[in-house]
C-alpha positions in Angstrom: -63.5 7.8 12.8 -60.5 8.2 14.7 -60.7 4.8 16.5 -60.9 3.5 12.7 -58.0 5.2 11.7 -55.9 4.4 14.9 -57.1 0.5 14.3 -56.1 0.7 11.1 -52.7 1.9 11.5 -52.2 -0.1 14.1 -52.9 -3.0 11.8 -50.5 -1.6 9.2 -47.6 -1.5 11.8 -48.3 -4.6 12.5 -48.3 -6.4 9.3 -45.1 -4.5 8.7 -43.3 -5.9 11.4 -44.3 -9.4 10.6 -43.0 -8.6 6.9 -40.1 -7.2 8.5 -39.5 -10.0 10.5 -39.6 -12.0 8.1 -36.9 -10.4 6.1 -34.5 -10.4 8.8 -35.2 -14.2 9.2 -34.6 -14.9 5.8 -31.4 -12.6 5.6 -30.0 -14.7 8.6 -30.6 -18.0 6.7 -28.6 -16.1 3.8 -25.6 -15.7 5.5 -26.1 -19.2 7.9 -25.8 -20.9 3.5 -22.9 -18.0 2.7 -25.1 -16.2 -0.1 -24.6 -13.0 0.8 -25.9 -11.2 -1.7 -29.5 -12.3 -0.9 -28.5 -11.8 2.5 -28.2 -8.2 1.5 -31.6 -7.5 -0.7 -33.3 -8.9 2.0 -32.0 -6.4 4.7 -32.1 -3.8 2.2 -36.4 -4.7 2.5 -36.2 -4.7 5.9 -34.4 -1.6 6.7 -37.1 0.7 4.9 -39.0 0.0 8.2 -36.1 -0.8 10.8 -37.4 2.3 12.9 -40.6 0.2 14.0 -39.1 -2.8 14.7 -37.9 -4.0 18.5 -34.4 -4.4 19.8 -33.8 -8.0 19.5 -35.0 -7.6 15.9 -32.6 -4.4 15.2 -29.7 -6.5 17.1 -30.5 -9.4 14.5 -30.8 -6.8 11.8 -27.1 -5.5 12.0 -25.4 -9.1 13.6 -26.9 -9.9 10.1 -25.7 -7.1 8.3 -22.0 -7.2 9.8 -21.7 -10.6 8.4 -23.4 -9.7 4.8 -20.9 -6.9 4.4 -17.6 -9.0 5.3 -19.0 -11.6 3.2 -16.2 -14.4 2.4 -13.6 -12.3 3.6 -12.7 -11.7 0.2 -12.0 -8.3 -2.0 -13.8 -6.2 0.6 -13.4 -2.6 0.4 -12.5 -0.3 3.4 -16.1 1.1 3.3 -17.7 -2.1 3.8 -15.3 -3.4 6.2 -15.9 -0.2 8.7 -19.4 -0.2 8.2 -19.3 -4.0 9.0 -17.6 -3.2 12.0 -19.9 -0.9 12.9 -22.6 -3.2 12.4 -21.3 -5.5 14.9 -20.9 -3.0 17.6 -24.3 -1.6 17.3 -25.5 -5.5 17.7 -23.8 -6.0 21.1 -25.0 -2.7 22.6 -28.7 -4.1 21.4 -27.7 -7.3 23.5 -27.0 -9.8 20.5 -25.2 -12.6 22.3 -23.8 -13.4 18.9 -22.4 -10.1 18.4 -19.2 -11.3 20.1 -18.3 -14.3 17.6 -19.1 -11.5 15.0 -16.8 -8.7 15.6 -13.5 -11.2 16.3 -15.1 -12.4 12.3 -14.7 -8.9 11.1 -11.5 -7.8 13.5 -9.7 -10.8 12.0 -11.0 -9.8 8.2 -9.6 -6.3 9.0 -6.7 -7.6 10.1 -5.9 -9.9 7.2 -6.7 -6.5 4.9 -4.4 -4.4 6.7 -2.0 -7.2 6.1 -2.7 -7.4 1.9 -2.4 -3.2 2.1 1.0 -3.3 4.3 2.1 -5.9 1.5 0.9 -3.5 -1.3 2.5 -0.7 0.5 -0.8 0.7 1.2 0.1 1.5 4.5 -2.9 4.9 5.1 -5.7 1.9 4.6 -3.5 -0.4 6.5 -3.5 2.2 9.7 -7.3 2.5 9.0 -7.9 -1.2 9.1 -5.7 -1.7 12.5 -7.0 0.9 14.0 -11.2 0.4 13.3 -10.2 -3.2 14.6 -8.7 -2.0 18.1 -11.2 -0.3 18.6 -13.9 -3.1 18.3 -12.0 -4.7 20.6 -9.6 -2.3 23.5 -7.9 -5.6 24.4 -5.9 -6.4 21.3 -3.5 -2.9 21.9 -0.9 -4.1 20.0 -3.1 -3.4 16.7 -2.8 0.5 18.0 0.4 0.0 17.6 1.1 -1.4 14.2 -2.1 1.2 13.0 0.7 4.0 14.5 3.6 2.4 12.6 1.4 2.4 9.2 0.6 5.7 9.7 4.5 6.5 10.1 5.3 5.0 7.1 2.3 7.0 5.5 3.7 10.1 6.8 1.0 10.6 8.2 2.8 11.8 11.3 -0.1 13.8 13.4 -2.3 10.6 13.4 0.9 8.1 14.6 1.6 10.8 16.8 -2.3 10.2 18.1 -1.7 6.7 18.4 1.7 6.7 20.1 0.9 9.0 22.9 -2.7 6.8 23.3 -0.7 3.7 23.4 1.9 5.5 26.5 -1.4 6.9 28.2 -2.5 2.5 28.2 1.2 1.8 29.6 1.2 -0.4 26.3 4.9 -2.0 26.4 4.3 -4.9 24.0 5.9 -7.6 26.3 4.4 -11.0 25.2 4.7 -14.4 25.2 4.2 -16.0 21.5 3.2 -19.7 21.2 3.9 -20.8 18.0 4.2 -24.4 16.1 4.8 -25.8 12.5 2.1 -27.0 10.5 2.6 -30.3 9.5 0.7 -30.3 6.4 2.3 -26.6 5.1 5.5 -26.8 7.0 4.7 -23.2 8.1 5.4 -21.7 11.2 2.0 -20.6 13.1 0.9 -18.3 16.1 -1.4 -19.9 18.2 -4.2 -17.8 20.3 -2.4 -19.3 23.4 -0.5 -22.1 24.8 -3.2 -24.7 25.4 -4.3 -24.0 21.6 -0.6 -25.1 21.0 0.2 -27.8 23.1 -3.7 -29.7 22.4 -2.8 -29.1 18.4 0.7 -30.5 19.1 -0.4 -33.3 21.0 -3.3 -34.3 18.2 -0.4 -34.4 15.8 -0.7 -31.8 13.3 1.7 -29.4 14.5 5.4 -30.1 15.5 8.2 -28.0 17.1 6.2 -26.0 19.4 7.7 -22.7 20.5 7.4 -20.1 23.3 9.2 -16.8 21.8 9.0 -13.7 24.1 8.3 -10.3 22.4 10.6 -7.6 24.2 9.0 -4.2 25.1 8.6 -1.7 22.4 8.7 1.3 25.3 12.2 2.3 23.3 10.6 2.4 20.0 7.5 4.0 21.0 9.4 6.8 22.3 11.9 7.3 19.9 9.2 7.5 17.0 7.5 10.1 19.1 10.7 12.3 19.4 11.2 11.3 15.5 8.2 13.0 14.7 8.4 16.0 16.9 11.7 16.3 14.8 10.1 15.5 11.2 7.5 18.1 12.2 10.6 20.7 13.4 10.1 20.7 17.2 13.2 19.6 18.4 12.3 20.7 22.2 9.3 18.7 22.1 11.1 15.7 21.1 13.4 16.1 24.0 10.6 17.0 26.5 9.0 12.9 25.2 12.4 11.4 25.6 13.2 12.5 29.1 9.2 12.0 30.3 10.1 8.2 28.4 13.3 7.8 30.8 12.2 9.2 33.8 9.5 6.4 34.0 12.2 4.1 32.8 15.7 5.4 34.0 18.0 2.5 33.2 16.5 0.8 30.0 18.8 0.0 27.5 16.6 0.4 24.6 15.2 3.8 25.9 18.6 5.0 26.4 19.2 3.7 22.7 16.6 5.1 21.6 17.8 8.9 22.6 21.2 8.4 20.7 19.6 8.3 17.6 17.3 11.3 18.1 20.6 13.4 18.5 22.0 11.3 15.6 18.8 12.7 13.9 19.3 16.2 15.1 22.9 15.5 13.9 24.4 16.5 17.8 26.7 13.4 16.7 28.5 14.2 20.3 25.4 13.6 22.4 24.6 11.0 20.6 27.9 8.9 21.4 28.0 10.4 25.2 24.8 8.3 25.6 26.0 5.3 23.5 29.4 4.7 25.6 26.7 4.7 28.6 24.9 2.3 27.1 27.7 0.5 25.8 29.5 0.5 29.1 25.9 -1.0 30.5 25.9 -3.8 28.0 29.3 -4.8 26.8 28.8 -7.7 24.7 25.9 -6.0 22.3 28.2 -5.8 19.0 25.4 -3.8 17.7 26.3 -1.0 20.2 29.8 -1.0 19.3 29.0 -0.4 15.4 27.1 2.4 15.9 29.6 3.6 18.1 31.7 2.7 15.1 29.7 4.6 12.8 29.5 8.1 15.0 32.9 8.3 15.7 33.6 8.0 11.9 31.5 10.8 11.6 32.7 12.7 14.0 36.2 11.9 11.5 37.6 10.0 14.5 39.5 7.5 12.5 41.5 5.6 14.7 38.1 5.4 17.0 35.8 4.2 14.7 38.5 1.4 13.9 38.7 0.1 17.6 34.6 0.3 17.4 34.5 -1.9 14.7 36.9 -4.2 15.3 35.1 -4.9 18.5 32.0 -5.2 17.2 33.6 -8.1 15.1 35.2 -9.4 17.6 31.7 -10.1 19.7 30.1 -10.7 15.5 32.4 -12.4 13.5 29.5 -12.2 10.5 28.8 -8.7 11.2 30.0 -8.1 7.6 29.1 -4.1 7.7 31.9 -3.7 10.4 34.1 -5.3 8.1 33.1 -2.8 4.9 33.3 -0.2 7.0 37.0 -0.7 8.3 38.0 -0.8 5.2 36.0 2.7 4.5 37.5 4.3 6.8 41.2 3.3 6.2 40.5 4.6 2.3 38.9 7.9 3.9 42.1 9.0 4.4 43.3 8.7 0.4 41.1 11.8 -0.4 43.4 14.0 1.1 46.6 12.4 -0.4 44.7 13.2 -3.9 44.4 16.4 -3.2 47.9 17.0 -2.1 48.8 15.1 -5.0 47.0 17.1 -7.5 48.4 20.5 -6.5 51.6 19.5 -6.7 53.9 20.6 -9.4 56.3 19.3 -12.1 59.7 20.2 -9.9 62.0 17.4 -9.1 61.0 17.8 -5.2 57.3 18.0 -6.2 58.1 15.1 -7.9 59.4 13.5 -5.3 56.6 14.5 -2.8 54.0 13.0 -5.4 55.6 9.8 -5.7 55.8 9.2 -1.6 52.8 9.9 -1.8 51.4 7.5 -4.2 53.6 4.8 -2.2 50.8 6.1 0.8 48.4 5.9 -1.4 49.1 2.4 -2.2 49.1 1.1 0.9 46.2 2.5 2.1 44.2 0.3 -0.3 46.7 -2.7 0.7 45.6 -1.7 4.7 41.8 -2.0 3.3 41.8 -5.0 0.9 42.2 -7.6 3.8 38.8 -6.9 5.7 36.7 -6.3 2.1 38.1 -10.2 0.9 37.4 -11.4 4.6 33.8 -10.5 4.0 33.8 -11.9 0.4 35.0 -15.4 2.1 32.0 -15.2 4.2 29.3 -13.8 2.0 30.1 -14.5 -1.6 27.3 -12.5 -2.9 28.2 -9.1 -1.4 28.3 -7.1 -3.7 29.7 -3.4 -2.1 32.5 -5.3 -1.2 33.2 -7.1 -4.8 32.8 -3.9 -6.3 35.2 -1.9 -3.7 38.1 -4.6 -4.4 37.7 -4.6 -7.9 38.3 -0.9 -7.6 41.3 -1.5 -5.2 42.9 -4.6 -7.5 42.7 -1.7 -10.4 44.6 0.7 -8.5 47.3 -1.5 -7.1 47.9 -2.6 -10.4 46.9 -6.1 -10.5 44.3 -5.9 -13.5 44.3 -10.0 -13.7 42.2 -10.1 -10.3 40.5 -7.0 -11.5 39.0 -9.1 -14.3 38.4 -11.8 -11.9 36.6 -10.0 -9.4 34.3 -8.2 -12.9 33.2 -11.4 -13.8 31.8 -12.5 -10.9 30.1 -8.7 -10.3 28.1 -9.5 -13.4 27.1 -13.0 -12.5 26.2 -11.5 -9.2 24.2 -9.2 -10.6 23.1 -11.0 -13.1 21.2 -13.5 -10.6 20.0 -10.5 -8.6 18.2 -9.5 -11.7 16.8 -13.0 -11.8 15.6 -13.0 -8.6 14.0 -9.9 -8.3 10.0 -10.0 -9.0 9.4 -7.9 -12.5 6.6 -4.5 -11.8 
């Protein structure tokens, strides 16, 4: 009775597992002819009884299901795109040689998702996406890091804090060479998985102007957003403690050293934060970057004259650093808010008078003393439209209403065509 019943299960198994087979057979065939929905009811059968089936059939099982899940790449949800990845990762530890080809299918359909949600501003799925497809793979780091930057600009500071301090643990620095060339038939410009992929496309003719661009290190970056959050989240000594540990490993870099100005411009310590600017500035004296900001936090600071000298520099080294140019002109007309004052307390007496018309001559010529820089950057950028706004304003006051009316109608053309141009909700 019992050798019945063993022989008979036995059999049962057995004719399952060729069933099984079967399925999993058919369900690759599915995906080999891109019908992935048949792909699918076929597993489904075959997972009812995937506990009795062998490795290389369970390997085949989820190779198959990774694919079924990604499908054409198209539409996928996040669900199915994890549990596709998944699905790939449980083939290669089952020894699926395929498995390989399989996850780089679903990291790259992960990747192009995360792209389409960083585009819709969906930036939570985005850091999701990235992160599920560094993970498949420990070798492509630099998806870490744009799964930490997505998660910044989720605010979703605890899990880019995660990442960031992960991606200092690796020694991650981002220093690459990019090997890019045009596409011939779309005129785009694309990045190639390495420099023999470039140069043989190149030399079969369908891609021109090859390029080697080299990525600088995002060790600056990666430590200033770590202070930055440490700051967001209201540790302020934490954020210190992660920019020294940054700069002792790294004593003399530039962008390190840049990026600890701005977390004491964040922390609004506007004095620190120019102290390590003039070092940085006295290390790299023809960045006209460096000199702006210097421009900018000795404005702040309401060191006129300062500022001025910052920004003229930076120009100097820029000549189409138009912002340096606004903001000389800023900071001359800074100084009428105090002759307004003056002027408004002033009373109806001959000397007050007399006071209030010196000092509507001073007020005059602060505008004249701006004017200057604001049309230089009109000649250069026609569009700009602070500065067409701040002259009209300045041609009002000076009492020349003919280029005030000028200067109106081409704000409303301006923005007019900005109107135009920008995509309707």
């Amino acid at each position: 009775m019992k050798t019945r019943i063993l022989t008979a299960a036995l059999a049962m198994i057995t004719v399952v597992s060729f069933a099984q087979k079967k399925e999993i057979r058919r369900a690759g065939k599915a995906v080999e002819k891109g019908d992935y929905q048949k792909a699918k009811n076929y597993l489904q059968e075959a997972e009812a009884e995937l506990a009795n089936a062998d490795n290389d059939e369970k390997a085949d099982f989820y190779l198959y299901r990774g694919y079924t899940l990604v499908g054409d790449g198209q539409n996928v949800s996040t669900d199915d795109l994890m549990a596709a990845a998944e699905a790939m990762k449980k083939a290669k530890e089952l020894g699926q040689e395929e498995a390989e080809q399989g996850m780089v299918t679903v990291s790259n359909a992960l990747v192009n998702s995360a792209i389409e949600d960083q585009n819709a501003q969906n930036f939570a799925e985005a850091s999701k996406k990235l992160e599920m497809s560094y993970r498949m793979s420990d070798r492509d780091t630099v998806y870490l890091y744009y799964a930490a930057s997505n998660a910044v600009n989720s605010k979703d500071y605890d899990e880019a804090l995660r990442y960031y301090e992960e991606l200092q643990d690796l020694g991650f620095t981002g220093e690459e060479m990019i090997y890019t060339a045009v596409n011939k038939e779309t005129g785009e410009e694309e990045r190639m998985a390495s420099k023999e992929q470039r140069d043989l496309f190149v030399k079969a003719g369908t891609y021109i102007n090859p390029q080697d661009k080299k990525e600088e290190s995002k060790e600056g970056e990666i430590a200033k957003n770590i202070a930055l959050i440490y700051i967001e989240k209201g540790n302020k000594e934490k954020a210190i403690e992660a920019m020294e540990s940054a700069k002792q490993a790294n004593p003399n870099d530039a962008a390190l050293m840049q990026a600890e100005a701005d977390m004491y411009y964040q922390m609004g310590d506007m004095a620190k934060y120019r102290e390590i600017l003039e070092e940085v500035v006295r290390q790299n004296p023809d960045n006209a970057t460096l000199y702006y900001n210097m421009g900018v936090s000795s404005a702040e600071l309401g060191e006129n004259d300062r500022a001025i000298d910052y920004y003229k520099k930076a120009i100097e080294l820029d000549p189409d650093m138009h912002n340096a140019r606004i903001n000389v002109a800023y900071v001359i007309l800074s100084e009428e808010a105090p002759l307004v004052e003056e002027m408004n307390s002033l009373g109806m007496s001959k000397a007050d008078q007399k006071k209030y018309e010196e000092l509507s001559e001073q007020r005059q010529g602060i505008y004249r003393e701006a004017l200057p820089h604001l049309e230089k950057v009109m000649a250069n950028d026609p569009t700009n439209l602070e500065a067409a706004r701040t002259i009209m304003n300045i041609y009002y006051q000076i009492n020349e209403p003919e280029k005030a009316e000028e200067m109106k109608v081409k704000i409303a053309e301006l923005e007019s065509t900005n109107a135009a141009a920008t995509p309707k909700q």
